[in-house]
TORDREN-436370 format. One line per field, with one value per atom (N, C-alpha, C, CB): x, y, z negated; residue number from 1; atom name. Coordinates in Angstrom, 2 decimals, padded with zeros to 5 digits, always signed. Glycine has a CB too. Layout:
xx [X, ...]
yy [Y, ...]
zz [Z, ...]
k [NUM, ...]
a [CA, ...]
REM end
This chain:
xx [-026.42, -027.36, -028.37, -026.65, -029.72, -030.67, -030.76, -032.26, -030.76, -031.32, -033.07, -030.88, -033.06, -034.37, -034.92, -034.21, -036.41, -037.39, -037.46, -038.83, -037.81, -037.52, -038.92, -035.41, -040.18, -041.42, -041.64, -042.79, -041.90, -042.24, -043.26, -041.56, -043.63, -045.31, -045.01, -046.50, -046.26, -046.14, -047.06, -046.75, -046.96, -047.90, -048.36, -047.08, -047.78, -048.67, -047.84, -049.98, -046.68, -045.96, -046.24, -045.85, -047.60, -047.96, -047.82, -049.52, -047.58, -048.19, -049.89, -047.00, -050.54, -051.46, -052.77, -050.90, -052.42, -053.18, -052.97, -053.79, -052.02, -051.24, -050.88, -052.62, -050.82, -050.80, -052.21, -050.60, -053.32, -054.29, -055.00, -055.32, -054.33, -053.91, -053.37, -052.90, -051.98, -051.25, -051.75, -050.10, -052.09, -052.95, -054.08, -054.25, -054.59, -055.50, -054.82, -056.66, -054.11, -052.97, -052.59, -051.43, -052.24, -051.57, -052.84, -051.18, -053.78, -054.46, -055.45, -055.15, -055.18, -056.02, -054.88, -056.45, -053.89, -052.77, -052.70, -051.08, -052.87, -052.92, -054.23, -053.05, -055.31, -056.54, -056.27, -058.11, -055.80, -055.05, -054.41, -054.35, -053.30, -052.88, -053.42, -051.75, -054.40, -054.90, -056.19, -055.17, -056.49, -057.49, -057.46, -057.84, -056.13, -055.13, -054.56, -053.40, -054.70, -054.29, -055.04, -054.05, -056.19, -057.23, -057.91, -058.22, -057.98, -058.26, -056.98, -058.10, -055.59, -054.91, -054.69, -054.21, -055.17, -055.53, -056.82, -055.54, -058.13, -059.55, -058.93, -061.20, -058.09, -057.76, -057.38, -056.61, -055.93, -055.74, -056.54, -055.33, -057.19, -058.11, -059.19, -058.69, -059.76, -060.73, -059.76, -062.08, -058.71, -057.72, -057.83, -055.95, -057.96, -057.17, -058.68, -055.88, -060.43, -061.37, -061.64, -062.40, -062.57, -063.06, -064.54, -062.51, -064.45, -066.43, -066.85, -067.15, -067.89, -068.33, -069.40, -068.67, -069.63, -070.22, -071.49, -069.38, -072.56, -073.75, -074.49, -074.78, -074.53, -074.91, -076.79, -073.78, -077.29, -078.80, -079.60, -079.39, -080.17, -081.22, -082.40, -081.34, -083.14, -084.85, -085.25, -085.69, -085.69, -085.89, -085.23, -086.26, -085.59, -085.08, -085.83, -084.92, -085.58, -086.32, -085.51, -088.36, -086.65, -086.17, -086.21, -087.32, -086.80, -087.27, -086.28, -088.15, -084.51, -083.70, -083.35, -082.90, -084.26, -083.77, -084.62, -083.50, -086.04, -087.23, -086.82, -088.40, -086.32, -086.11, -084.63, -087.02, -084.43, -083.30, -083.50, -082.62, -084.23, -084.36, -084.50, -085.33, -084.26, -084.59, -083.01, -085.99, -082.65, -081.27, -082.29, -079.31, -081.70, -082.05, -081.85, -081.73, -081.90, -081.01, -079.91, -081.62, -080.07, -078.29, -077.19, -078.19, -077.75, -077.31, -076.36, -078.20, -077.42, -077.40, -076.51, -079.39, -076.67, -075.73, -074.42, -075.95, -074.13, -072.72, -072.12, -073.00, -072.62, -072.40, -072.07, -073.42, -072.70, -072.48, -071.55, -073.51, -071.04, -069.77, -068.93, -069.44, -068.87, -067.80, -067.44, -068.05, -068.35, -068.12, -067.46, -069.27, -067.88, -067.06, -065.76, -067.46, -065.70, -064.52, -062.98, -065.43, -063.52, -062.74, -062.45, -063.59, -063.05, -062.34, -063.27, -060.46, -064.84, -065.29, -066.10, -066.14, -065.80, -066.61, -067.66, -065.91, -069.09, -069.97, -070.76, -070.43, -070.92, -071.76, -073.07, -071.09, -074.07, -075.48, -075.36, -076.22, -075.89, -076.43, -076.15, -077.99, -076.47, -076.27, -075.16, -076.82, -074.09, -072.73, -071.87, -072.23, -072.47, -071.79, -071.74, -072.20, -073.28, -073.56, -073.11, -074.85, -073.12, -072.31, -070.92, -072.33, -070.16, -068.76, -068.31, -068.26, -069.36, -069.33, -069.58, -070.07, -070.61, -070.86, -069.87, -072.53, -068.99, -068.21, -066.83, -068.45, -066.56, -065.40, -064.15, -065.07, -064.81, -064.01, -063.72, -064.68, -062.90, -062.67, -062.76, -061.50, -063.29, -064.01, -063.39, -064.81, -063.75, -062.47, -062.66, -062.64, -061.45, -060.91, -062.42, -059.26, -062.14, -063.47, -064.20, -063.52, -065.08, -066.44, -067.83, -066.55, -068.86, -069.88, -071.16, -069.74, -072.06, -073.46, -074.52, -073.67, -075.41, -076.43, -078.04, -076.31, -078.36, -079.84, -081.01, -079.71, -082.01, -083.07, -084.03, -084.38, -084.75, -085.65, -087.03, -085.15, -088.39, -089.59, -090.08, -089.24, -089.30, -089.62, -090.45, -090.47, -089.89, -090.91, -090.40, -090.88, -091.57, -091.98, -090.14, -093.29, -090.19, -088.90, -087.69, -088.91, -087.58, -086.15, -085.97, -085.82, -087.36, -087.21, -087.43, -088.03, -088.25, -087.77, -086.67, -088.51, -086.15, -085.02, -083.51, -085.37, -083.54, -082.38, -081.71, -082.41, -082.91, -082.48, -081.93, -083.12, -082.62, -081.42, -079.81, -081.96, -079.90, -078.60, -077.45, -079.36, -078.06, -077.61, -077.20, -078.55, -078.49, -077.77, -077.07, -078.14, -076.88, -075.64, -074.74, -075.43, -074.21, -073.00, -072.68, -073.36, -074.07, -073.48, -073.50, -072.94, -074.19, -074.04, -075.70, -073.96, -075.25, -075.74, -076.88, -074.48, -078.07, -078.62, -080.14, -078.52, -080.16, -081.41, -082.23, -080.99, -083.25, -084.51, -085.70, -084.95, -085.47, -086.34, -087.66, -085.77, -088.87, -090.16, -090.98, -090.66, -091.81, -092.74, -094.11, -092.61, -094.25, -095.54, -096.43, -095.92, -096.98, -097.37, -098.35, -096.57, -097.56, -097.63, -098.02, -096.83, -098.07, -098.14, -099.44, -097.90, -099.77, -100.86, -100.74, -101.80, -100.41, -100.19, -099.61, -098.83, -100.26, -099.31, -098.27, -099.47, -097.00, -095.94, -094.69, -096.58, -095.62, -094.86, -094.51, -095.95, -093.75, -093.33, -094.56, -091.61]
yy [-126.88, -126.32, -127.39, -125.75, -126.99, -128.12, -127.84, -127.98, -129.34, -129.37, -129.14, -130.69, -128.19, -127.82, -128.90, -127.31, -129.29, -130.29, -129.92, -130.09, -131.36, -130.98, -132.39, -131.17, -131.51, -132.34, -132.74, -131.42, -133.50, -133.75, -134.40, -134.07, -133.56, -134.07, -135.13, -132.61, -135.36, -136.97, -136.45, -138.79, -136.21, -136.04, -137.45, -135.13, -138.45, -139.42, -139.71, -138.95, -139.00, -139.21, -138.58, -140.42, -137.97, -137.18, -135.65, -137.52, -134.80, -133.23, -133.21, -131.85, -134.44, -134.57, -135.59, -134.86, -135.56, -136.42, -137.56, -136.75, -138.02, -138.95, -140.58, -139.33, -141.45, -142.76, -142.82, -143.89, -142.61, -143.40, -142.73, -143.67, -141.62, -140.80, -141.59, -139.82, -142.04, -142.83, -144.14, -142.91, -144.94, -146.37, -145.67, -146.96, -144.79, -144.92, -144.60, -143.90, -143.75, -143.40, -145.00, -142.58, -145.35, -146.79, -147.83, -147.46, -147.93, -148.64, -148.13, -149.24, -146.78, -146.22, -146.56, -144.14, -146.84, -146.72, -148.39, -145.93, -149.72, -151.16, -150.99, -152.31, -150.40, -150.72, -149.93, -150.42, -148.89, -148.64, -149.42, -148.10, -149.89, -151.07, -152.53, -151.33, -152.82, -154.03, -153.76, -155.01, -152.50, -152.25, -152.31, -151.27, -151.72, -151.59, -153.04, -150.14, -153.51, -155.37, -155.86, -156.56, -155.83, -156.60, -156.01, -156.93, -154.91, -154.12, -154.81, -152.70, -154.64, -155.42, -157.06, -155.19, -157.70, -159.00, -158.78, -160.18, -158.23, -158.58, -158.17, -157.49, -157.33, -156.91, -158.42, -155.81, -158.48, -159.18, -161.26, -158.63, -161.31, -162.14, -162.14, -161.86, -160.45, -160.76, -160.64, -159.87, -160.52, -160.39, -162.07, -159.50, -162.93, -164.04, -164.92, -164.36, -164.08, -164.97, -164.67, -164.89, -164.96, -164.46, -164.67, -165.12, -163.01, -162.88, -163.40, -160.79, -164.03, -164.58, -163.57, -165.84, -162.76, -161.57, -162.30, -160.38, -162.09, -162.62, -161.76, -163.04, -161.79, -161.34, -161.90, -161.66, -160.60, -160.90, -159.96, -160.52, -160.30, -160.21, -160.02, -161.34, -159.37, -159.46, -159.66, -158.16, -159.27, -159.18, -159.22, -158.52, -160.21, -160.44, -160.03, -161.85, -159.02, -158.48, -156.96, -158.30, -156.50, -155.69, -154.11, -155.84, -153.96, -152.75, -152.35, -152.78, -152.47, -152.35, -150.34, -153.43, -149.96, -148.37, -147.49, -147.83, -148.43, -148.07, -148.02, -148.97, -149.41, -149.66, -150.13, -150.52, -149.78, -149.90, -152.06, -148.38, -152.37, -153.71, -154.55, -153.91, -154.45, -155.25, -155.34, -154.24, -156.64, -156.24, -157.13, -157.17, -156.30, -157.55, -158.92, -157.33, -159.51, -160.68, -160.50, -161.65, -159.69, -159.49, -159.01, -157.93, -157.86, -157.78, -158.82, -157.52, -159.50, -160.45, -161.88, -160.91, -162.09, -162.80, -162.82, -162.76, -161.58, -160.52, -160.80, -158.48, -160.47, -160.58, -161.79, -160.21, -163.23, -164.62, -164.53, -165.75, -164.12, -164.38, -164.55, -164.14, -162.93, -162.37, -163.04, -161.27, -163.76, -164.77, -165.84, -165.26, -166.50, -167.57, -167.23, -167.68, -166.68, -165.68, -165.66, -163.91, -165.33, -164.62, -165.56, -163.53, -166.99, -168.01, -168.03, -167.29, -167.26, -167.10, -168.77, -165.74, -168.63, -170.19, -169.78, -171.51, -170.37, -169.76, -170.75, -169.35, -170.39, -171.89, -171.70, -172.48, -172.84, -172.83, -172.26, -174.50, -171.71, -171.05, -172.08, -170.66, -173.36, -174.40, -174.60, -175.32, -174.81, -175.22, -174.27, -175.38, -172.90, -171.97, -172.33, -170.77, -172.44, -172.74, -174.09, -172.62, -174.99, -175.95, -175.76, -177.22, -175.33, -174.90, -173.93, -174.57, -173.22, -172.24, -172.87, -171.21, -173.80, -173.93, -175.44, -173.97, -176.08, -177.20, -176.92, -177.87, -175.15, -174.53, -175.00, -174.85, -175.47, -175.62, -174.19, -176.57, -174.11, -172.70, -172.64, -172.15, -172.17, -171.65, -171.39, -170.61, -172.09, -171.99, -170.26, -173.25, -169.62, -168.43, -168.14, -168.41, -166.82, -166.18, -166.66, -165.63, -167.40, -167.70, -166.89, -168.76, -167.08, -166.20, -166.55, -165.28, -166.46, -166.34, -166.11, -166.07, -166.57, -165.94, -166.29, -166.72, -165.39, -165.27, -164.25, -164.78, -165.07, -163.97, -163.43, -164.99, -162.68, -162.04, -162.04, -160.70, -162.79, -162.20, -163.58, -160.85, -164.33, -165.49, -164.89, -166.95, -163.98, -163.53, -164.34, -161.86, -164.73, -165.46, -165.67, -164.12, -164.79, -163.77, -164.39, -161.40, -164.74, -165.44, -167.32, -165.27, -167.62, -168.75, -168.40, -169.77, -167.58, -167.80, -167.43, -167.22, -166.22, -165.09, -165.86, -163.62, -165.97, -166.00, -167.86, -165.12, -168.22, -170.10, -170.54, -170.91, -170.14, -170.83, -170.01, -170.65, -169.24, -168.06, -169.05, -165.89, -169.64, -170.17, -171.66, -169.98, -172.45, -173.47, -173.78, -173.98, -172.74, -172.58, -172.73, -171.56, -172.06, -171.49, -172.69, -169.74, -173.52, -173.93, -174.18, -173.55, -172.58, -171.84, -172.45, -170.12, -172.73, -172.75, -171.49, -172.73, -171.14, -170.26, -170.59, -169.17, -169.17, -169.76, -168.71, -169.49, -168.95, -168.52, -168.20, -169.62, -167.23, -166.86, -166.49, -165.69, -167.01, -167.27, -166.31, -169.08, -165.38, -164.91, -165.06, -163.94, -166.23, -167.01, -166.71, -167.03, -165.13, -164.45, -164.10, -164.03, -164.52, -164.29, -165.00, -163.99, -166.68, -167.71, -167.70, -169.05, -168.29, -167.90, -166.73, -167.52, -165.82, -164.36, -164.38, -163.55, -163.90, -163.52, -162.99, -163.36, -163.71, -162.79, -163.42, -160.43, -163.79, -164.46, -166.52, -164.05, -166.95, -168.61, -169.08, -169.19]
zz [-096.00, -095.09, -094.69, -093.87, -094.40, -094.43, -092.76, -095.57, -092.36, -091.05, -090.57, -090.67, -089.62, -088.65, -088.62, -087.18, -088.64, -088.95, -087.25, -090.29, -086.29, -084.94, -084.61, -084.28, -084.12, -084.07, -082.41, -084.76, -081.78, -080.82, -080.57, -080.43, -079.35, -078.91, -077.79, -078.14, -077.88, -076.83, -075.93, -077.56, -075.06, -073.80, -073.06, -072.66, -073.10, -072.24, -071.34, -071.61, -070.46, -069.72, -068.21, -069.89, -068.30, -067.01, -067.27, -066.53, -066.63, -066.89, -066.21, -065.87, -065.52, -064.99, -065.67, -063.86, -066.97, -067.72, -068.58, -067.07, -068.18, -069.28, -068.17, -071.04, -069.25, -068.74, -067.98, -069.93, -068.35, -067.76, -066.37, -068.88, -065.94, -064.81, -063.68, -065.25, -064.27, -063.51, -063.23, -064.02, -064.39, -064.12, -062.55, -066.11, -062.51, -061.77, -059.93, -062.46, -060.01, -059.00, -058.29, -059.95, -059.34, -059.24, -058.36, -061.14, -059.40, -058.57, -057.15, -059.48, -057.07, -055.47, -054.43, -055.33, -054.99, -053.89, -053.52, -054.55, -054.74, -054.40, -053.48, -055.83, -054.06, -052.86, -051.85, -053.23, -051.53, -050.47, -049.50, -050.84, -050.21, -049.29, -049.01, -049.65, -050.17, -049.63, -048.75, -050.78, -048.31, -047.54, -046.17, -047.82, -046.00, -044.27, -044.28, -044.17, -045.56, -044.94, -044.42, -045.81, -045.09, -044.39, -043.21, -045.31, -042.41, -042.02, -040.17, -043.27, -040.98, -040.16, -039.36, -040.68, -040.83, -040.25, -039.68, -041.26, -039.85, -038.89, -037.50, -039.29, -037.11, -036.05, -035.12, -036.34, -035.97, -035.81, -034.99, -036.73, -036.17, -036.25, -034.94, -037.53, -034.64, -033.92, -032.66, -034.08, -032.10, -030.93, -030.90, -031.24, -031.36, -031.21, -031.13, -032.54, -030.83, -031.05, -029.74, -032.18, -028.59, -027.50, -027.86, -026.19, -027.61, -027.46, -025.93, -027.56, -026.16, -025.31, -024.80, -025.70, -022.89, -022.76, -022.14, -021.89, -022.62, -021.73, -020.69, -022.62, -019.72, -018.87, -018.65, -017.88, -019.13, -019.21, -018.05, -020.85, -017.95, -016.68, -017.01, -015.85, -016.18, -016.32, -015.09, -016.88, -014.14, -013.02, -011.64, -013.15, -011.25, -009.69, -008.46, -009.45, -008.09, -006.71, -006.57, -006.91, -005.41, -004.38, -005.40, -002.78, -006.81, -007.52, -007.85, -008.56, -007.80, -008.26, -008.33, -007.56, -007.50, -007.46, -007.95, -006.13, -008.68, -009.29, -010.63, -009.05, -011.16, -012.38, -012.98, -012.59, -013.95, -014.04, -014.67, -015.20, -014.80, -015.15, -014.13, -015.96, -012.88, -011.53, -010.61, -010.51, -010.55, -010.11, -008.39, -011.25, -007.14, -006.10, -005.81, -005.23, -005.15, -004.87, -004.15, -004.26, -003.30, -002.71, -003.99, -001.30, -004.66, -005.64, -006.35, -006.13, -006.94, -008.23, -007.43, -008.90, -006.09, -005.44, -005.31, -004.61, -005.28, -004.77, -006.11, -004.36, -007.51, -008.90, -009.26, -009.63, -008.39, -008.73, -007.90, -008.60, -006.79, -006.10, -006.04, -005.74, -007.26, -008.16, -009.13, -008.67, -009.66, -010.83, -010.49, -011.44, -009.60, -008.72, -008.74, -007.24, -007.23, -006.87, -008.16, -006.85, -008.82, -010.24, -011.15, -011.10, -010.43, -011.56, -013.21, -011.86, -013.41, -014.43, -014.86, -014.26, -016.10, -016.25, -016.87, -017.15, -016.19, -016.27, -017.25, -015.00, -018.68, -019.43, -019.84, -020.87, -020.09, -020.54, -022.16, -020.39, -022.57, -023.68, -024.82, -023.49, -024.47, -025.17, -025.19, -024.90, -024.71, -024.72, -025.47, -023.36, -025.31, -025.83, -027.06, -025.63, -027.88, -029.15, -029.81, -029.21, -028.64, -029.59, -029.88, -029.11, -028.67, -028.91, -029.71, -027.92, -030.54, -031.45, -032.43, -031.31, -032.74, -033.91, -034.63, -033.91, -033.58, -033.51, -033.62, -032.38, -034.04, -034.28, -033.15, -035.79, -031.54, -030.46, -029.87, -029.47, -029.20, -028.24, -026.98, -028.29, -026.81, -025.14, -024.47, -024.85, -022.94, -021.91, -021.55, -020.22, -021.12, -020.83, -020.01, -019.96, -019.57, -018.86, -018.56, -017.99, -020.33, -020.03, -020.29, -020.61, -019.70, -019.89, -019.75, -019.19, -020.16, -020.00, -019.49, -020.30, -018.55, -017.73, -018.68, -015.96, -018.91, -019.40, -018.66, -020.88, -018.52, -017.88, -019.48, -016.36, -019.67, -020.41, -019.69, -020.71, -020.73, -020.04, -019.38, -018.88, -018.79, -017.42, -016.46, -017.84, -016.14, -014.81, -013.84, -014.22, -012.76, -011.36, -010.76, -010.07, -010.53, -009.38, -010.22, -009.46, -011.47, -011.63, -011.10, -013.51, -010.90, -010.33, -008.94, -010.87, -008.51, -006.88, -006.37, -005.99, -006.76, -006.58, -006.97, -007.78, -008.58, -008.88, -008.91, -010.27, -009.31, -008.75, -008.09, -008.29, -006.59, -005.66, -005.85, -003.82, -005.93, -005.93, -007.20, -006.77, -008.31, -009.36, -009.16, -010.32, -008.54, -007.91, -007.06, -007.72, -005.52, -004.78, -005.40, -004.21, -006.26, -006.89, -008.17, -007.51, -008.85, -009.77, -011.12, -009.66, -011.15, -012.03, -013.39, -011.13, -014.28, -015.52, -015.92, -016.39, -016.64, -017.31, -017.88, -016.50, -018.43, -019.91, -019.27, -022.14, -019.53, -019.07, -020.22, -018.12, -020.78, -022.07, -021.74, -022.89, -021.96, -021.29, -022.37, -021.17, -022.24, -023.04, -023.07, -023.02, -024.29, -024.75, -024.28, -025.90, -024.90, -024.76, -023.45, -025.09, -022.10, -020.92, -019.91, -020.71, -020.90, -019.88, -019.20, -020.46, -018.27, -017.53, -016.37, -018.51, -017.42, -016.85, -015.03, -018.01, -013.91, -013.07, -012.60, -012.79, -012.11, -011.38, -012.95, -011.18, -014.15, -015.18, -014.94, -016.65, -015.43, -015.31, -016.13, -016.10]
k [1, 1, 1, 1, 2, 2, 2, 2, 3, 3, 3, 3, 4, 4, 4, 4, 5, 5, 5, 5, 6, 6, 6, 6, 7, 7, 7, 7, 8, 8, 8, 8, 9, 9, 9, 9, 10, 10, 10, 10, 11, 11, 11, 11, 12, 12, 12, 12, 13, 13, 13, 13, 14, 14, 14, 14, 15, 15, 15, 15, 16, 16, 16, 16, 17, 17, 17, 17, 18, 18, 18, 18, 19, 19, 19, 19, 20, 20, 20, 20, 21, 21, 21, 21, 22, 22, 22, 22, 23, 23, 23, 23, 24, 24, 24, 24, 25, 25, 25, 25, 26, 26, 26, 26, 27, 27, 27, 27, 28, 28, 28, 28, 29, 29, 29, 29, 30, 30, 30, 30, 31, 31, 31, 31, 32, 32, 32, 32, 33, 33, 33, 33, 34, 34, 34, 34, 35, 35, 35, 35, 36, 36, 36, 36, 37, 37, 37, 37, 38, 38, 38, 38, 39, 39, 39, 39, 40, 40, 40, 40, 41, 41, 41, 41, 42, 42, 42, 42, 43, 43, 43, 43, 44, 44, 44, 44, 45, 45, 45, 45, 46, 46, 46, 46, 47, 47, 47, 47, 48, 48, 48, 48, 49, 49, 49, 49, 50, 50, 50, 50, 51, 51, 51, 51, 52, 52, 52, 52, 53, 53, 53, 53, 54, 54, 54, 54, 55, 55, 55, 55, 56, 56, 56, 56, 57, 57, 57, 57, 58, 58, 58, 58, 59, 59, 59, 59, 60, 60, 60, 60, 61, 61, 61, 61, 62, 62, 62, 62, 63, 63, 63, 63, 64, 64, 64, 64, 65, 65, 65, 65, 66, 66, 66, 66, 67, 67, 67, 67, 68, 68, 68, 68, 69, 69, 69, 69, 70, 70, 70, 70, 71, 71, 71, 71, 72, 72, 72, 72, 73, 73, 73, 73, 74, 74, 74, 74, 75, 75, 75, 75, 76, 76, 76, 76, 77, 77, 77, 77, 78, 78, 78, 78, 79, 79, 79, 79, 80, 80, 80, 80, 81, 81, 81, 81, 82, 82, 82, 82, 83, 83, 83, 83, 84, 84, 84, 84, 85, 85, 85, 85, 86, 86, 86, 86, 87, 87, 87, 87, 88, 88, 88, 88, 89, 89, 89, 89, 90, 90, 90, 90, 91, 91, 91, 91, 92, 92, 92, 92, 93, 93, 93, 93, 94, 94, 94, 94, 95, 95, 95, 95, 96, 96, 96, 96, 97, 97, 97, 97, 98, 98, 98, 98, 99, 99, 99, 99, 100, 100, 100, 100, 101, 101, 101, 101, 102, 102, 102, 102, 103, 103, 103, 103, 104, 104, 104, 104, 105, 105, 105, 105, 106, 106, 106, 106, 107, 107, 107, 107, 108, 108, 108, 108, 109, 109, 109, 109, 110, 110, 110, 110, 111, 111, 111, 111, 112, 112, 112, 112, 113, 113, 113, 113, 114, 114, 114, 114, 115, 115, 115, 115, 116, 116, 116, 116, 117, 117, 117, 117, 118, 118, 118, 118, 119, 119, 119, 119, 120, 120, 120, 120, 121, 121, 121, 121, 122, 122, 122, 122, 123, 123, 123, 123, 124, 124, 124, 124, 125, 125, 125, 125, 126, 126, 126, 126, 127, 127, 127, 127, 128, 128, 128, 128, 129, 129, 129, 129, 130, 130, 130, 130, 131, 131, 131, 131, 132, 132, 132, 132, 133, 133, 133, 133, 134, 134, 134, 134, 135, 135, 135, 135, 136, 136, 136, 136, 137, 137, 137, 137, 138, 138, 138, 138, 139, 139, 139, 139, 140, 140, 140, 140, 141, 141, 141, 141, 142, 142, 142, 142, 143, 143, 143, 143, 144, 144, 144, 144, 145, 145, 145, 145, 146, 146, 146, 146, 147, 147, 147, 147, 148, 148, 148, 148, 149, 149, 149, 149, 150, 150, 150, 150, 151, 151, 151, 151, 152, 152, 152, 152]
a [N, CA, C, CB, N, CA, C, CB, N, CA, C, CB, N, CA, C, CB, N, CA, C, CB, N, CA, C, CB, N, CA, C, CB, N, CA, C, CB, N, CA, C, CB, N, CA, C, CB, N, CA, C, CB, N, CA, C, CB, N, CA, C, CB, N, CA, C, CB, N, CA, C, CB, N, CA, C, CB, N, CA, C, CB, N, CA, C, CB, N, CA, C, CB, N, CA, C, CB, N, CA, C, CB, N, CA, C, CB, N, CA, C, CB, N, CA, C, CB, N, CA, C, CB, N, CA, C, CB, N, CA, C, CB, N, CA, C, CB, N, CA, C, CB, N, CA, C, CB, N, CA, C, CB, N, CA, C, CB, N, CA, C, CB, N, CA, C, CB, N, CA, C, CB, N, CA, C, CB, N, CA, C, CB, N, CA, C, CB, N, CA, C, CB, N, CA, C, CB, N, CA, C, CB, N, CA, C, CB, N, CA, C, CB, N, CA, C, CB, N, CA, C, CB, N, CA, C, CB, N, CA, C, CB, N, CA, C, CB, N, CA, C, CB, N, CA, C, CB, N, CA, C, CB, N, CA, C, CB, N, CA, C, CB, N, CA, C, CB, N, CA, C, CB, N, CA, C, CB, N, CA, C, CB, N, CA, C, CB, N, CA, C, CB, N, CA, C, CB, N, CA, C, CB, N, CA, C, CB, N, CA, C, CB, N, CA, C, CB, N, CA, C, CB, N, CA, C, CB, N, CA, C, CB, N, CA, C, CB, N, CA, C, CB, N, CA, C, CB, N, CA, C, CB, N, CA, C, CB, N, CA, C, CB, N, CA, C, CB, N, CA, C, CB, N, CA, C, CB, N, CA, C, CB, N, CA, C, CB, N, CA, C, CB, N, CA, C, CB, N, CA, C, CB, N, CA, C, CB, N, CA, C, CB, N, CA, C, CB, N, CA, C, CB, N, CA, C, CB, N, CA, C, CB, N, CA, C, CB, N, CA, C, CB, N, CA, C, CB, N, CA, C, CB, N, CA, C, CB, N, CA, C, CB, N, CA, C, CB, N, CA, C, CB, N, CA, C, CB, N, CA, C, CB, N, CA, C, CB, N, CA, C, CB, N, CA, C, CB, N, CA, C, CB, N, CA, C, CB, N, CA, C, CB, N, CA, C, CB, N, CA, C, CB, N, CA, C, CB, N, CA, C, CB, N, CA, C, CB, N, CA, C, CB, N, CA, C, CB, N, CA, C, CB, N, CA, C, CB, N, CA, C, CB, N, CA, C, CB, N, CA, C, CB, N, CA, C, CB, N, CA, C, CB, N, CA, C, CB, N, CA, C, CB, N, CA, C, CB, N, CA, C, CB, N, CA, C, CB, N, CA, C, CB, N, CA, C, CB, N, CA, C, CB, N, CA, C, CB, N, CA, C, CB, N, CA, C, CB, N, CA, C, CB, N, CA, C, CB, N, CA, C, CB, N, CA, C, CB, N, CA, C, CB, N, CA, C, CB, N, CA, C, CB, N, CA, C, CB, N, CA, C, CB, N, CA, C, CB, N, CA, C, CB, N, CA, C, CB, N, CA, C, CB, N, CA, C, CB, N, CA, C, CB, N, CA, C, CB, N, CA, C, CB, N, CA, C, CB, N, CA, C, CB, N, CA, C, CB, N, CA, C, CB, N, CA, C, CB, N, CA, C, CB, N, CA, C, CB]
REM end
């Protein structure tokens, strides 16, 4: 008796396309996980950097209920108080940047004071309020303006 001739097909090993189905499965699932890695370390990473919050300013005077860009001086006093008060270390713009760019780390609740514009009113207004207290800040002057009244 002669034996049945018995042929077999090769499919590839998927019912979904073969090997090169799976190669691709395979690799959505490594970038998968190396995506939530890295994804986990930036977390990580940025938990362990402190942004430094700058507290910017434009205007010092009494317009504070006119404009939303005018804080008063009682205001803006009460705010340096708080800074005090609260133990905040308050640094020049410069220090920040060197301690940033000198890969040092910044003492705990430190922060930034910047005015915008150099209008008049941050040297009469907010100066003394800054040197009472101590306190460090940058004063961004617009070229533009010099001469100009009510501007530095």
């Amino acid at each position: 008796m002669q034996k049945p001739k018995v042929s077999a097909i090769k499919t590839g090993g998927s019912a979904y396309g073969g090997k090169s189905q799976n190669k691709k499965q395979i690799a959505y699932v490594i970038i998968g996980m190396l995506l939530a890695l890295v994804i986990i370390s930036g977390t990580w990473v940025l938990k362990k950097q402190y942004v430094v919050p700058i507290l910017m300013y434009h205007s010092i005077d009494e317009k504070e209920k006119e404009t939303k860009l005018s804080v008063s001086p009682e205001t803006f006093s009460k705010q340096m108080d708080f800074l005090k008060r609260n133990n905040y270390h308050v640094a020049g713009l410069e220090e920040v940047i060197d301690t940033l760019s000198n890969n040092r780390k910044l003492l705990p609740k430190t922060v930034c004071i910047t005015f915008d514009d150099g209008f008049e009113n941050n040297y009469l207004f907010a100066y003394p309020i800054l040197k009472k207290s101590g306190f460090p800040a940058t004063i961004f002057v617009a070229a533009g303006k010099k001469g100009t009244p009510g501007y530095l």
